[in-house]
Kinemage of the C-alpha trace (Angstrom):
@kinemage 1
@onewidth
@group {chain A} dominant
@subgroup {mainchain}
@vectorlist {calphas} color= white
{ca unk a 1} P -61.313 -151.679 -37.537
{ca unk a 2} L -65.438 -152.924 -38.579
{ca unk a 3} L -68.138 -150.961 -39.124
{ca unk a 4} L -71.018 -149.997 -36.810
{ca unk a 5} L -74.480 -148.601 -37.568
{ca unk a 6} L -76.281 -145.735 -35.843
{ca unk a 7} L -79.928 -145.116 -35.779
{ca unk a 8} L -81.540 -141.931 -34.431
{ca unk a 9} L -85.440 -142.076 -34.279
{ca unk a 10} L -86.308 -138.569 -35.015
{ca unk a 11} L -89.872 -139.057 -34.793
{ca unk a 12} L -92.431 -141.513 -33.077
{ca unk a 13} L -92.841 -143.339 -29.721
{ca unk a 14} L -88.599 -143.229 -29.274
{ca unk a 15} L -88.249 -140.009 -30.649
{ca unk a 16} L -84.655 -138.564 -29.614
{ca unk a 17} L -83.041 -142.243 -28.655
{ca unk a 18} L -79.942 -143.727 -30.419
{ca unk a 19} L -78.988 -147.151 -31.024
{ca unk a 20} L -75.689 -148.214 -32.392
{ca unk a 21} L -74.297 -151.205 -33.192
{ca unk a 22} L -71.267 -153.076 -34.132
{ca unk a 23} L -71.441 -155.446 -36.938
{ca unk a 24} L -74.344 -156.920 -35.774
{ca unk a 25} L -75.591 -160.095 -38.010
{ca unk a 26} L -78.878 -159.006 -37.450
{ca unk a 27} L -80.904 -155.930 -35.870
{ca unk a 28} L -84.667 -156.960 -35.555
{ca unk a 29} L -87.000 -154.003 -35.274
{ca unk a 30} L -90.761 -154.700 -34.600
{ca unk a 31} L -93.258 -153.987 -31.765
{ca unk a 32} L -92.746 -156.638 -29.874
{ca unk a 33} L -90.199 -157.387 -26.544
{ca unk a 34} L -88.109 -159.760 -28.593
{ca unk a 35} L -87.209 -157.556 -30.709
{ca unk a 36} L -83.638 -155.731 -30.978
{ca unk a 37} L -85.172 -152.210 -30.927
{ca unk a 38} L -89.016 -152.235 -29.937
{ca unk a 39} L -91.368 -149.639 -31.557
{ca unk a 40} L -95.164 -149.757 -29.288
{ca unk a 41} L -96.688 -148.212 -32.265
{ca unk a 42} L -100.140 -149.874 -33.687
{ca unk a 43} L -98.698 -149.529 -37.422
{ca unk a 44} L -95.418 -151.764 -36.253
{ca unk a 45} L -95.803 -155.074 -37.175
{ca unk a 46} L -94.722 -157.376 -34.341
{ca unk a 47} L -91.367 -158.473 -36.572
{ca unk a 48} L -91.361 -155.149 -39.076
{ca unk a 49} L -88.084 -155.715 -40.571
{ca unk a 50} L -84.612 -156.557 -39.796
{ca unk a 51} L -80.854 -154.892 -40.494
{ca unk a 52} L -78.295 -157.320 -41.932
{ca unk a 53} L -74.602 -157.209 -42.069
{ca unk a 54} L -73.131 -159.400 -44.209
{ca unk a 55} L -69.682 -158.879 -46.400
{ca unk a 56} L -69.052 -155.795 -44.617
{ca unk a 57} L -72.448 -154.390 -45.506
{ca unk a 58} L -75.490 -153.574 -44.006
{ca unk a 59} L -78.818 -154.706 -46.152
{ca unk a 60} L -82.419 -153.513 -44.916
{ca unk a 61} L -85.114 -155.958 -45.466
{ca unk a 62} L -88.839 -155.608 -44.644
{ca unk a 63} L -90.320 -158.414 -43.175
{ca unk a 64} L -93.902 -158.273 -45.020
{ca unk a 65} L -95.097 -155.914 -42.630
{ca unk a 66} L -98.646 -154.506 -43.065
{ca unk a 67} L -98.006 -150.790 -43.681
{ca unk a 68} L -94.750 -151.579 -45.433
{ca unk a 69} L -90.897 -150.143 -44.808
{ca unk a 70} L -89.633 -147.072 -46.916
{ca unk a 71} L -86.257 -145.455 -47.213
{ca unk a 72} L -86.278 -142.295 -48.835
{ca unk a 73} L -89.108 -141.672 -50.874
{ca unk a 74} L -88.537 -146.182 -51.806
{ca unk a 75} L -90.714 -148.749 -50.411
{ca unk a 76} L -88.466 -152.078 -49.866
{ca unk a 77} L -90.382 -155.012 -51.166
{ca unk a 78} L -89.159 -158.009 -51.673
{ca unk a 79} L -85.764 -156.729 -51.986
{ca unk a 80} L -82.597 -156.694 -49.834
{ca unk a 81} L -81.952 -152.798 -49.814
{ca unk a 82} L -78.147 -151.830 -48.771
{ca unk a 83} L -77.763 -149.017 -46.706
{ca unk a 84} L -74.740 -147.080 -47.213
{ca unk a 85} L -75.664 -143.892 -44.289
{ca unk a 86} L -76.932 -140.907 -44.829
{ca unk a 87} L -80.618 -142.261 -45.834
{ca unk a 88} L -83.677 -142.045 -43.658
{ca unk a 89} L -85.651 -144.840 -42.987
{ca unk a 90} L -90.040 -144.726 -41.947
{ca unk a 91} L -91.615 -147.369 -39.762
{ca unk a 92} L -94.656 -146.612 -39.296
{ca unk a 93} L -95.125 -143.193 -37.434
{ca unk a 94} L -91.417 -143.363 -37.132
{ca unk a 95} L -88.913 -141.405 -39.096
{ca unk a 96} L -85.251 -142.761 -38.581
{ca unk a 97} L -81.552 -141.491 -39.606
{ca unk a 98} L -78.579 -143.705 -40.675
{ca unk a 99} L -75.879 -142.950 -40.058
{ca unk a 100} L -72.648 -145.609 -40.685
{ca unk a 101} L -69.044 -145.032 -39.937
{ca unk a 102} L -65.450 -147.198 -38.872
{ca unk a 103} L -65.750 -148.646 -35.430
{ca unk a 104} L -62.855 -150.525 -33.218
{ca unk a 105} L -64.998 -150.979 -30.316
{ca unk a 106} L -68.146 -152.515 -29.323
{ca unk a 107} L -70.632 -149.767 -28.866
{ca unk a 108} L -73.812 -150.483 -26.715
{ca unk a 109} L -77.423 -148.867 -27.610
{ca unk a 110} L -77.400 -145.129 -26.200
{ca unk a 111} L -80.527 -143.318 -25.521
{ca unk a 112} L -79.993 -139.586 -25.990
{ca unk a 113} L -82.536 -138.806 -23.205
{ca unk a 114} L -81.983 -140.417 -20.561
{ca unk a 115} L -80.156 -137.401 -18.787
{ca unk a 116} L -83.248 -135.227 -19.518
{ca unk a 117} L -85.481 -137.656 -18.338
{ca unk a 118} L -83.386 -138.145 -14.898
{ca unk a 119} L -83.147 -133.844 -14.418
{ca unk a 120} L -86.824 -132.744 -15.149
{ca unk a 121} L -86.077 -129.859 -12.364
{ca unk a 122} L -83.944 -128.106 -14.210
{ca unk a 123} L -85.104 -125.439 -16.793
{ca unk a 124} L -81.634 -124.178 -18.566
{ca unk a 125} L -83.785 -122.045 -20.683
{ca unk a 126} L -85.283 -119.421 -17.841
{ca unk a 127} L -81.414 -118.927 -16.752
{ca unk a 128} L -80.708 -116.518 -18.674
{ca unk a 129} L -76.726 -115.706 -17.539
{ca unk a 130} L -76.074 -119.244 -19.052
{ca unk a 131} L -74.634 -119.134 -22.334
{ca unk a 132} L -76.529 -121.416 -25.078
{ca unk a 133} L -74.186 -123.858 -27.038
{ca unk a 134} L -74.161 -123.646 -30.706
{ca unk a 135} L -74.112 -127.752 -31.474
{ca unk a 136} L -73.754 -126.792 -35.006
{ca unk a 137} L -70.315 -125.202 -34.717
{ca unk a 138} L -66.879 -126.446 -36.340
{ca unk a 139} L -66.779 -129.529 -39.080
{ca unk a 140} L -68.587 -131.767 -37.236
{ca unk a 141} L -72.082 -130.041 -38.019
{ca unk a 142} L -71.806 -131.693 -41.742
{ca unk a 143} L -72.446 -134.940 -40.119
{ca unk a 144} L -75.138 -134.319 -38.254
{ca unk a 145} L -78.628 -134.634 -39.642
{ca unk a 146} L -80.197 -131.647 -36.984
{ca unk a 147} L -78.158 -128.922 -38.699
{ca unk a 148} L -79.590 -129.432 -41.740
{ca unk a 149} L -83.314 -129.423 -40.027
{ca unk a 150} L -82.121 -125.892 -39.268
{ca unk a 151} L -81.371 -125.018 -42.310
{ca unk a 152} L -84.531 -126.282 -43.787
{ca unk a 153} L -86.631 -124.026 -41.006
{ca unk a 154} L -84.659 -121.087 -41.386
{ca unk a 155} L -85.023 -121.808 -45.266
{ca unk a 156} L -89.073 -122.002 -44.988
{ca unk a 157} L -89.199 -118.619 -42.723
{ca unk a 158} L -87.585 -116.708 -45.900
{ca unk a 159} L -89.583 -114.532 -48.251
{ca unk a 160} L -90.428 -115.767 -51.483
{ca unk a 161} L -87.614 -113.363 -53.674
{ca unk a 162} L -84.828 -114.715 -51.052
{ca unk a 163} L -86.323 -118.392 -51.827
{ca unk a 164} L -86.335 -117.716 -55.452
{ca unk a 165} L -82.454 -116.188 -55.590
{ca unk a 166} L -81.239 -119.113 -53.174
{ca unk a 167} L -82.466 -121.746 -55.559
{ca unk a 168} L -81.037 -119.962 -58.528
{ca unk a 169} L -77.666 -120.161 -56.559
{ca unk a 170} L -77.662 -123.691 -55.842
{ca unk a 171} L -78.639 -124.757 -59.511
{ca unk a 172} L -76.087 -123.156 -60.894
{ca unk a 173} L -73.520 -124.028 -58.799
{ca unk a 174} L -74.768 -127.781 -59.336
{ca unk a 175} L -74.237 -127.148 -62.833
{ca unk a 176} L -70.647 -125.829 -62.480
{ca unk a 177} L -69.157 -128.445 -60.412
{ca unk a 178} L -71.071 -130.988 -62.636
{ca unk a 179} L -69.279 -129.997 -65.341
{ca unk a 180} L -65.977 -129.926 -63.675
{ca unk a 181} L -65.971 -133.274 -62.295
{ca unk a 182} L -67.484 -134.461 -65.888
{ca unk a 183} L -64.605 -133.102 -67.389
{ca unk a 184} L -62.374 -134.728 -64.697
{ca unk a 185} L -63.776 -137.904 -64.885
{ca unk a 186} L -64.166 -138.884 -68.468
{ca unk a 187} L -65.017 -142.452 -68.807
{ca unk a 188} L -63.535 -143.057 -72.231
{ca unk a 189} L -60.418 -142.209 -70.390
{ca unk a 190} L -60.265 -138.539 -71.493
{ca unk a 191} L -60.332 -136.499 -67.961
{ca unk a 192} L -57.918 -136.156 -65.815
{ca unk a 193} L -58.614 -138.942 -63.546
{ca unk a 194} L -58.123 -141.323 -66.674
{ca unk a 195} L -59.120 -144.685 -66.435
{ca unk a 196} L -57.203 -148.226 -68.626
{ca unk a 197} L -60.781 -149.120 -69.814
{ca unk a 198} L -63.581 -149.148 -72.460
{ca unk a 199} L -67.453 -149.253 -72.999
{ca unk a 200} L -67.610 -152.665 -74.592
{ca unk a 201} L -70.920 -153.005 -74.317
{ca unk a 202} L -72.241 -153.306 -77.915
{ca unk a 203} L -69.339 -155.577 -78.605
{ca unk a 204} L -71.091 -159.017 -79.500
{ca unk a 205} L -68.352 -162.143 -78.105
{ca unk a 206} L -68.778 -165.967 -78.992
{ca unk a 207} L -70.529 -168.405 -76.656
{ca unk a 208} L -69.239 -171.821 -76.317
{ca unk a 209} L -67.693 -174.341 -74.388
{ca unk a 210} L -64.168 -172.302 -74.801
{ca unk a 211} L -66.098 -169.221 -73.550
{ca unk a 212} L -63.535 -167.225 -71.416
{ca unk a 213} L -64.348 -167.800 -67.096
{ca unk a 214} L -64.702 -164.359 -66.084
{ca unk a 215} L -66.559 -161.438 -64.375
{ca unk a 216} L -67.131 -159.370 -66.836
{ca unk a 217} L -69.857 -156.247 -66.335
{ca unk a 218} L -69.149 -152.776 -64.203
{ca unk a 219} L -67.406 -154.424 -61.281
{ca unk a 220} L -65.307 -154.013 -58.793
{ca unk a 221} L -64.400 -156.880 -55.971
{ca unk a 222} L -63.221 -155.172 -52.586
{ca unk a 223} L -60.108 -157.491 -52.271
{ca unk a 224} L -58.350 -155.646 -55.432
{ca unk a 225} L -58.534 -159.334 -57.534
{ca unk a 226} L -61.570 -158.343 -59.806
{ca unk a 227} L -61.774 -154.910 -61.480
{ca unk a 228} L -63.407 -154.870 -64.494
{ca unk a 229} L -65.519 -151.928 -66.278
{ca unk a 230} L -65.449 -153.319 -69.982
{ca unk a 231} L -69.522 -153.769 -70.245
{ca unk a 232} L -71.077 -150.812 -68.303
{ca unk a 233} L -74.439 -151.317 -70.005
{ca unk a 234} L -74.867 -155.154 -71.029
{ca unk a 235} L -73.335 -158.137 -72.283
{ca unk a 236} L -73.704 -159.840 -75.224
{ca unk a 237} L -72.696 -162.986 -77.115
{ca unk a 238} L -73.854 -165.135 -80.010
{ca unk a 239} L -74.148 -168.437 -81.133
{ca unk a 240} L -75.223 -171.406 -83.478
{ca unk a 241} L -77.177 -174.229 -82.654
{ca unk a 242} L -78.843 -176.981 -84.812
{ca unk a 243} L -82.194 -177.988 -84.772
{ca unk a 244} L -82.200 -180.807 -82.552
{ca unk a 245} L -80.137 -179.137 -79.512
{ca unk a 246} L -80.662 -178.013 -76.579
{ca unk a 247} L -78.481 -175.756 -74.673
{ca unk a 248} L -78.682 -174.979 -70.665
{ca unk a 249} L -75.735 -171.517 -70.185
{ca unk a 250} L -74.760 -171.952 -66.486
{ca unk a 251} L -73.719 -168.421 -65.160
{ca unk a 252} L -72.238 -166.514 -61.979
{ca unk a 253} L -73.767 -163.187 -60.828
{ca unk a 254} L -73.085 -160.512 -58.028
{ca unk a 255} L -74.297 -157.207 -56.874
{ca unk a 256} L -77.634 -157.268 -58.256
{ca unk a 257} L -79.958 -155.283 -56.100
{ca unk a 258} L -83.309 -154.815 -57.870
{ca unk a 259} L -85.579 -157.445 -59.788
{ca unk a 260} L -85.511 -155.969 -63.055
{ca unk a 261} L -82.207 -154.394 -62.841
{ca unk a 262} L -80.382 -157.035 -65.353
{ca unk a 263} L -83.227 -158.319 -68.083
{ca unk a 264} L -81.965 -161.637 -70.190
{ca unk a 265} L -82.436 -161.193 -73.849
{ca unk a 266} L -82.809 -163.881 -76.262
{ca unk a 267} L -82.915 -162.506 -80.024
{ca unk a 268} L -84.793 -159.310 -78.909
{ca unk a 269} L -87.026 -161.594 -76.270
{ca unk a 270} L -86.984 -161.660 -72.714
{ca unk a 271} L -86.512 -164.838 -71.580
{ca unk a 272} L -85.383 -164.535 -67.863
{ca unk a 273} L -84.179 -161.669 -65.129
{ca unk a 274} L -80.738 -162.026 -63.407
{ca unk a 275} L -81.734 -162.781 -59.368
{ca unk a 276} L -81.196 -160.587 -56.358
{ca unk a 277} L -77.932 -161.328 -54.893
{ca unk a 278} L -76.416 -157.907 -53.580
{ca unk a 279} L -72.985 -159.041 -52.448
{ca unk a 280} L -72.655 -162.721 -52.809
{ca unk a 281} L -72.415 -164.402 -55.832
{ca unk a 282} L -74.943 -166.520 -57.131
{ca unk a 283} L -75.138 -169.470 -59.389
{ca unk a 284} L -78.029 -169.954 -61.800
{ca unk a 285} L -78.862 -172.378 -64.610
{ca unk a 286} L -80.627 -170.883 -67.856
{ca unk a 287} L -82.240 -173.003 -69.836
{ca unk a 288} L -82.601 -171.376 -73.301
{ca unk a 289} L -86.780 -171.605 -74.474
{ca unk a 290} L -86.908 -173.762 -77.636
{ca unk a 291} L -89.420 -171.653 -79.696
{ca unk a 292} L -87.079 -168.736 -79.470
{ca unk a 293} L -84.128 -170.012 -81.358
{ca unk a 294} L -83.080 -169.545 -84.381
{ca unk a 295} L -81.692 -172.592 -86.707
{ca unk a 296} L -80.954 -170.681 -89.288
{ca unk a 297} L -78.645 -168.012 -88.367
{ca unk a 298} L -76.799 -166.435 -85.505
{ca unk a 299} L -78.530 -166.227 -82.159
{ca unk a 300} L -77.875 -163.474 -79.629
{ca unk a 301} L -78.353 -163.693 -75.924
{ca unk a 302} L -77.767 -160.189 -73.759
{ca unk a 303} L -77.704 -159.875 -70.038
{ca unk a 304} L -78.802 -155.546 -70.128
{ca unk a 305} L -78.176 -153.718 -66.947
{ca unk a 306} L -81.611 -151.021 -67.322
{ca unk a 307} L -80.446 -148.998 -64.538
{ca unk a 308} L -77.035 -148.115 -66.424
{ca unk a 309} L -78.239 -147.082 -70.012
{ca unk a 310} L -77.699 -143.438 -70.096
{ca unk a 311} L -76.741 -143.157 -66.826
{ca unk a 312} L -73.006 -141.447 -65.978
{ca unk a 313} L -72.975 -143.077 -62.449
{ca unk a 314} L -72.854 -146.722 -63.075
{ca unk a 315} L -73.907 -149.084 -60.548
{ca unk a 316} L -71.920 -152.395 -60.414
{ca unk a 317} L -72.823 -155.883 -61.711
{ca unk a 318} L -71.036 -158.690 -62.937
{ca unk a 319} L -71.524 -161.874 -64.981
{ca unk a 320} L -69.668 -164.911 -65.692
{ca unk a 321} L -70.585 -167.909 -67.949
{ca unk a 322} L -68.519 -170.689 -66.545
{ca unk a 323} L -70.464 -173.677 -69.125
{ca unk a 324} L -72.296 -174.168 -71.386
{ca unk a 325} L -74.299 -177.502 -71.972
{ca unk a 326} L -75.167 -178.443 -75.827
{ca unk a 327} L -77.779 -181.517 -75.102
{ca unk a 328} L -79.297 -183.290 -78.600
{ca unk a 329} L -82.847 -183.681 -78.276
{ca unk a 330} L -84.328 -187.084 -77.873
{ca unk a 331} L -86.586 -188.179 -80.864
{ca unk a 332} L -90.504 -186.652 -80.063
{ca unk a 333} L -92.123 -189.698 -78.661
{ca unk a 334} L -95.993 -189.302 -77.403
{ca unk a 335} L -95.938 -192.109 -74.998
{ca unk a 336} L -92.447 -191.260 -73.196
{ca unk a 337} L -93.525 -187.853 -73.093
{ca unk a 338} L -97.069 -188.863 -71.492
{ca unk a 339} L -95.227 -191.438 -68.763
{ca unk a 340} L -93.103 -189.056 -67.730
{ca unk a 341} L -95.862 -186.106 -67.492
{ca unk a 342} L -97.697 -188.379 -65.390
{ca unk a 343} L -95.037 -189.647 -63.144
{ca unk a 344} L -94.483 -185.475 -62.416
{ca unk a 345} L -98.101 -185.240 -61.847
{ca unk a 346} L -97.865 -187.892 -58.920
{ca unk a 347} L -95.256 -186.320 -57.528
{ca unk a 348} L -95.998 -183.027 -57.264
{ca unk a 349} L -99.176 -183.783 -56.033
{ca unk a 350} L -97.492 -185.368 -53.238
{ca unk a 351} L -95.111 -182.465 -52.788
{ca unk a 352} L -96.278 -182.399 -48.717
{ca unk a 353} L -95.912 -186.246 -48.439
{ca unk a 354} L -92.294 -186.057 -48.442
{ca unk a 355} L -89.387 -183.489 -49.086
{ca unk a 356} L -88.011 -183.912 -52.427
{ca unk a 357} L -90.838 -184.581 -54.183
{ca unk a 358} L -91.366 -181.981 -55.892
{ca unk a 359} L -87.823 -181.612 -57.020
{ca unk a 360} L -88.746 -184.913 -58.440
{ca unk a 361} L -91.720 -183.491 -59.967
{ca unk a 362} L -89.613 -180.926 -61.659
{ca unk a 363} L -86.981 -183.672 -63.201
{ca unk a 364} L -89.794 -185.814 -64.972
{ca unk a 365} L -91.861 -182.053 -66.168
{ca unk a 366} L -88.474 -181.368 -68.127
{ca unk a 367} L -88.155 -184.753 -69.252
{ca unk a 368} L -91.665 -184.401 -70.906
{ca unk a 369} L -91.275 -181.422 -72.145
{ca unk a 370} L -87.840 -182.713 -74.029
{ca unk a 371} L -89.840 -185.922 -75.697
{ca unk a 372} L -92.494 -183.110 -76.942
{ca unk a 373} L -89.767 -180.483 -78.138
{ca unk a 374} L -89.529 -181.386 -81.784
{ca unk a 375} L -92.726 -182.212 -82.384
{ca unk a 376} L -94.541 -179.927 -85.174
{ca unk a 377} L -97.868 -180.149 -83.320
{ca unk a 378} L -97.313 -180.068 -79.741
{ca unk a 379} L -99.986 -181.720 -77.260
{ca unk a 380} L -101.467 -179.357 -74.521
{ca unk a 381} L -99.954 -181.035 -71.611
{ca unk a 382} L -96.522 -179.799 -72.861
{ca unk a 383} L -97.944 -176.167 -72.433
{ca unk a 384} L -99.099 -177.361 -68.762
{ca unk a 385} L -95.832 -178.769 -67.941
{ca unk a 386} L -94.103 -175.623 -68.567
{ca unk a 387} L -96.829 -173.416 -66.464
{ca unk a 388} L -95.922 -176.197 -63.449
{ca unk a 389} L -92.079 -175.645 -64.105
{ca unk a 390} L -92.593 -172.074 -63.805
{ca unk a 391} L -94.565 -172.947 -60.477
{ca unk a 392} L -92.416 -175.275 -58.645
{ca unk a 393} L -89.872 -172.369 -59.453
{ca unk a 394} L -91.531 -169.923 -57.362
{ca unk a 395} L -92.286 -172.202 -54.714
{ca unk a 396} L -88.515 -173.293 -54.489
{ca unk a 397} L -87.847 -169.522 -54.122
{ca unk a 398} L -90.043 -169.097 -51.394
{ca unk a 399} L -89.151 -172.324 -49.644
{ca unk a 400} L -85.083 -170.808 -49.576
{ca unk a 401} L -86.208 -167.392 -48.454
{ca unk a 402} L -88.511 -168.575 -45.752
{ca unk a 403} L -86.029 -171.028 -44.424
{ca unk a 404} L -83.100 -168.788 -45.022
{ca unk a 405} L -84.466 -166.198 -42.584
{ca unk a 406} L -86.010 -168.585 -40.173
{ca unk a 407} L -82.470 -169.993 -39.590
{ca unk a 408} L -80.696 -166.919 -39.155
{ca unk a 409} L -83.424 -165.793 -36.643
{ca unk a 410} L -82.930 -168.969 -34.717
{ca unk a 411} L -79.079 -169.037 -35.287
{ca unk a 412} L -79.584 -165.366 -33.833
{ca unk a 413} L -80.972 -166.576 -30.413
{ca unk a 414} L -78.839 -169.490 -30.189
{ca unk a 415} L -81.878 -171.977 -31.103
{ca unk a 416} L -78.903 -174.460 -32.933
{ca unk a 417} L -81.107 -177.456 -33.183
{ca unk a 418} L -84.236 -175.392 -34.565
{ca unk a 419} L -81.785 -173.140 -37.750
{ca unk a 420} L -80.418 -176.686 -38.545
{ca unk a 421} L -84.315 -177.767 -39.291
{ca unk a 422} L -84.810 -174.998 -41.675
{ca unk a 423} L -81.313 -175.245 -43.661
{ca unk a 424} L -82.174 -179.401 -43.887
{ca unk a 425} L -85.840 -178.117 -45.491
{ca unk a 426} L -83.473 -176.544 -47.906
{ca unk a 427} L -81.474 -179.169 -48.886
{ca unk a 428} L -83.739 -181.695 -49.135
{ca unk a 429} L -85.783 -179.731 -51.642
{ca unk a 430} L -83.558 -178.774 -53.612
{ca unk a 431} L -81.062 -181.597 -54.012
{ca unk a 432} L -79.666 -179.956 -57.231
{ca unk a 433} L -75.603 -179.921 -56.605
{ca unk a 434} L -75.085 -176.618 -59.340
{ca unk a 435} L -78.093 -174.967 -57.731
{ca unk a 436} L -76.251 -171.940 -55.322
{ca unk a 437} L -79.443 -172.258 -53.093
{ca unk a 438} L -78.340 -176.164 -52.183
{ca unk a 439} L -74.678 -175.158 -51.788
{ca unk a 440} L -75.343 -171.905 -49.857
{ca unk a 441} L -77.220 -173.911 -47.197
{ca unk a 442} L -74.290 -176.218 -47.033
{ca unk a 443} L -72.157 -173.157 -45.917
{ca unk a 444} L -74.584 -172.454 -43.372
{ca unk a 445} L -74.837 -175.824 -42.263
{ca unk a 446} L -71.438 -176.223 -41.855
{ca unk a 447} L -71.167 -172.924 -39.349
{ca unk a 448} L -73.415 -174.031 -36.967
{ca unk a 449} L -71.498 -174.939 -33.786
């Protein structure tokens, strides 16, 4: 038993068709031929955006179209959005249900229509011994999206005192059952439905080298091996280090679905956001900014969830710090730190000579940087090395996105030879073994027939 995905266009140049579709690894929409569902509207970019299913979900991604992809009242940016059914989607002059349910059978597109479009002789409305069909009768009517267009026109053609006492009605029965469930669902393991956990999240652990491997956050792991709901709202752990160290945390992280849904703290500053990853789990490396230690005292670093604080419904996340690298400093040395500035320089300026260069040019940048570190008056090409650093980062994230997608667009239409192309651009620049971006194109390297 999989899932499948149905999508009624309610409006626009398909208005009334359905398409559903079983697992599918990827549903291309756009206005041109190629394209899994075609839209021949002149605010449809030819590749729009694309429906993914991965790890038994489906994610909605816009593919930098011109007039942009919206679900609900949200514009999808650069984000993976996961569709759960039950939103509606707008492409253009296109407005689009979702609907998605349990499937044990490959279901082909259907288009509504077609039988009207086949019988334009007969009028069932001038007959007027036929009996009309109530489609919204029995339980099925709660699942489909016209009854509730019904409602909403039968709704409008009310006076203004019926309005008035039908809203009253609804927010107070909101209220009610709010409470109710509240009560039922205590998460300090008060309510009826009581739960073995609780809210850790101002409790401050140690970070070191003995730190404890596991997901910790609001998180739950289909499979039944992960459940934890100990940190709701962040995570937090402190430390010591001496004045001549360096320290790089190396961290796992899963079911993050917004850019600024987990901010990185160090000592009150924000050093860093936790990556996209919605279902998979991502490794990063965090290298901790010099200037904002403290030698002196305790240091605190927090990972804090902003879409949880105050919130009841929690959404998940998870963290885990698997090591953590103490490095000393090398002794501040002008002339290493210039050679090695310079040698980054070169490479990064011949970042479209060859693949791997600018990987290269990333390794020497740091190197600099280190030689300059502990220096009291610090040169102004350690400030530039950083700015490239912070540079070469965003160009390594478009470099896996582009490729990422071009692959599974080619893998898509069988085009072996051509996905393998894009995963090698991958690896080759980033060669970093604990970056997830190298080891994720491995995978995908690996499944190609």
């Amino acid at each position: 038993m999989g899932k499948q995905i149905t999508l009624k266009f309610l409006t626009g140049p398909i208005k009334g068709q359905t398409f559903t579709f079983d697992e599918d690894p990827e549903i291309i929409i756009g206005r041109i031929d190629d394209c899994d569902i075609t839209l021949k509207d002149p605010k449809i970019s030819s590749e729009h955006c694309g429906i993914f299913f991965e790890d038994d979900e489906y994610f909605l991604e816009d593919f930098e179209s011109t007039n942009g992809t919206y679900v609900n009242t949200t514009k999808v940016d650069e984000d993976e959005y996961v569709l759960e059914g039950g939103e509606t989607l707008f492409l253009g002059s296109s407005k689009v249900s979702v609907k998605i349910s349990e499937s044990s059978a490959k279901i082909v597109p259907v288009v509504e229509d077609d039988f009207k479009e086949n019988n334009d002789e007969f009028d069932f409305e001038e007959d007027t011994n036929i009996k009309k069909i109530n489609p919204h009768k029995g339980f099925k009517k709660f699942f489909d999206i016209d009854y509730y267009l019904d409602l909403k026109e039968k709704f409008l053609s009310l006076d203004n005192t019926k309005k008035a006492i039908i809203i009253v009605i609804i927010l107070f029965s909101i209220i009610l059952i709010g409470t109710m469930f509240s009560k039922l669902t205590n998460k300090d393991g008060k309510g009826f439905f009581k739960r073995s956990w609780s809210d850790n999240s101002e409790k401050v652990m140690e970070l070191n080298d003995g730190v404890i491997k596991k997901l910790m956050g609001y998180i739950s792991i289909r499979n039944g091996r992960t459940e934890d709901f100990s940190h709701p709202k962040k995570i937090r752990f402190k430390f010591k280090v001496s004045n001549q160290e360096k320290i790089i945390v190396h961290y796992k992280v899963t079911k993050i679905e917004y850019l600024d849904e987990v901010v990185i703290k160090l000592n009150g500053v924000k050093i860093a956001n936790a990556p996209l990853t919605s279902t998979e789990v991502m490794t990063v490396k965090l290298n901790f900014p010099f200037e904002n230690l403290n030698f002196d005292k305790e240091n605190l670093l927090e990972f804090i969830n902003t879409k949880n604080l105050g919130s009841r419904k929690y959404k998940n996340w998870g963290i885990m710090i698997y090591r953590v690298d103490k490095r000393l400093l090398p002794k501040p040395d002008f002339d290493k730190a210039k050679e090695n500035y310079l040698k980054a320089d070169k490479f990064y300026e011949q970042k479209k000579i060859s693949r791997g260069n600018r990987y290269k040019a990333l390794t020497y940048y740091q190197a600099a940087i280190d030689f300059m570190e502990l220096m009291k008056e610090k040169p102004d090409f350690y400030y530039d090395a950083r700015e490239k650093i912070k540079t070469i980062q965003k160009d390594f994230k478009k470099i896996y996105q582009d490729n990422r997608y071009a692959a599974i667009r080619a893998f898509k239409f069988r085009k072996y030879k051509e996905a393998k192309v894009y995963i090698n651009n991958i690896i080759e620049e980033i060669p970093d073994e604990d970056d997830s971006r190298y080891t994720t194109a491995l995978k995908m390297l690996n499944a190609i027939p």
